[in-house]
N, C-alpha and C positions, 0 to 999 in steps of 0.2 A: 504494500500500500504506500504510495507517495504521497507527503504533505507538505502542505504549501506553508513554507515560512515568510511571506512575504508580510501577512497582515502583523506576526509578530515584531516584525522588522521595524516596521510604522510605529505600532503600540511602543517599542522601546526607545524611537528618535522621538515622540510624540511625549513621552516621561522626560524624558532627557533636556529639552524643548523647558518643558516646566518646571524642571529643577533652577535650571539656568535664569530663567525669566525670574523666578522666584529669590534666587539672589542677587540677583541684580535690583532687586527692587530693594532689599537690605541695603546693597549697598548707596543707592540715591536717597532712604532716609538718613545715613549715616551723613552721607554730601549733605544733606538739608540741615540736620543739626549743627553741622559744622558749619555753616557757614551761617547761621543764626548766631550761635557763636562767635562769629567773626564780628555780625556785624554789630552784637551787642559788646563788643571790645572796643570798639572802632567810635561809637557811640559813648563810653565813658571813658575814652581818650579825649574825646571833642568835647566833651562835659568839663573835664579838668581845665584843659587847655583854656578855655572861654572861663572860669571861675579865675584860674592863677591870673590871667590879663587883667580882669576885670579889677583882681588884688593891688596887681601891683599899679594901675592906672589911680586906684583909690589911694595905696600911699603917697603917692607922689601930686595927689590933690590936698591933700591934709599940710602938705609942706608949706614953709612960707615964704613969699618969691626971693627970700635971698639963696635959699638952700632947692631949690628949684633951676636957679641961674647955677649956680654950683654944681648939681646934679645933671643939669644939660649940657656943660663942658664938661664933667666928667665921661660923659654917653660918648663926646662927638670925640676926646680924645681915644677913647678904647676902639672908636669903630674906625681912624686913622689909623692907631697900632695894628689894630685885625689885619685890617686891607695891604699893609706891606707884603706884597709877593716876593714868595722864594723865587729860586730859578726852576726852570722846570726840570720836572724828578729825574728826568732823563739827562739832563745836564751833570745833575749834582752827582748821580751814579758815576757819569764817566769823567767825572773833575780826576785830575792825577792826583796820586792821594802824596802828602810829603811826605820825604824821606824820613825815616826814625835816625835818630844821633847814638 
């Protein structure tokens, strides 16, 4: 007697089919959490960020315009210091380096 394996054949890609779909659906809630997560991170970053400006704009109303004047030449000379550029990295690597004595 000959029997036909083909419907079992189906029935087993047809399982297999369903397994597959099934985890993958695990994994796109896992992607959904995660990135809920993100964007509840992202969200109390921007929260800080906006409270500490909000701080430091308020100490610096509370001051009184001599210490204000003071405080705004201190700002203008740090962001002079910053802005000095080095040479660029690639220079200073192949600068010759001095002889040792």
């Amino acid at each position: 007697m000959h029997l036909n394996y083909k419907p079992a054949r189906w029935v087993a890609i047809i399982i297999c089919l369903l397994f597959i779909y099934d985890l993958n659906g695990q994994t796109r809630a896992i992607r959904k959490a995660e990135r809920k997560h993100e964007l509840i991170k992202k969200l109390e970053k921007k929260y800080y960020e906006k409270s500490r400006k909000k701080a430091i704009k308020h100490r610096r109303e509370i001051q009184t315009e001599a210490t204000k004047k003071r405080m705004e030449e201190i700002d203008r000379k740090a962001r002079l210091n910053n802005r000095q550029s080095r040479d660029i990295w690639l220079l200073r690597w192949m600068k010759r380096k001095k002889a040792k004595k």
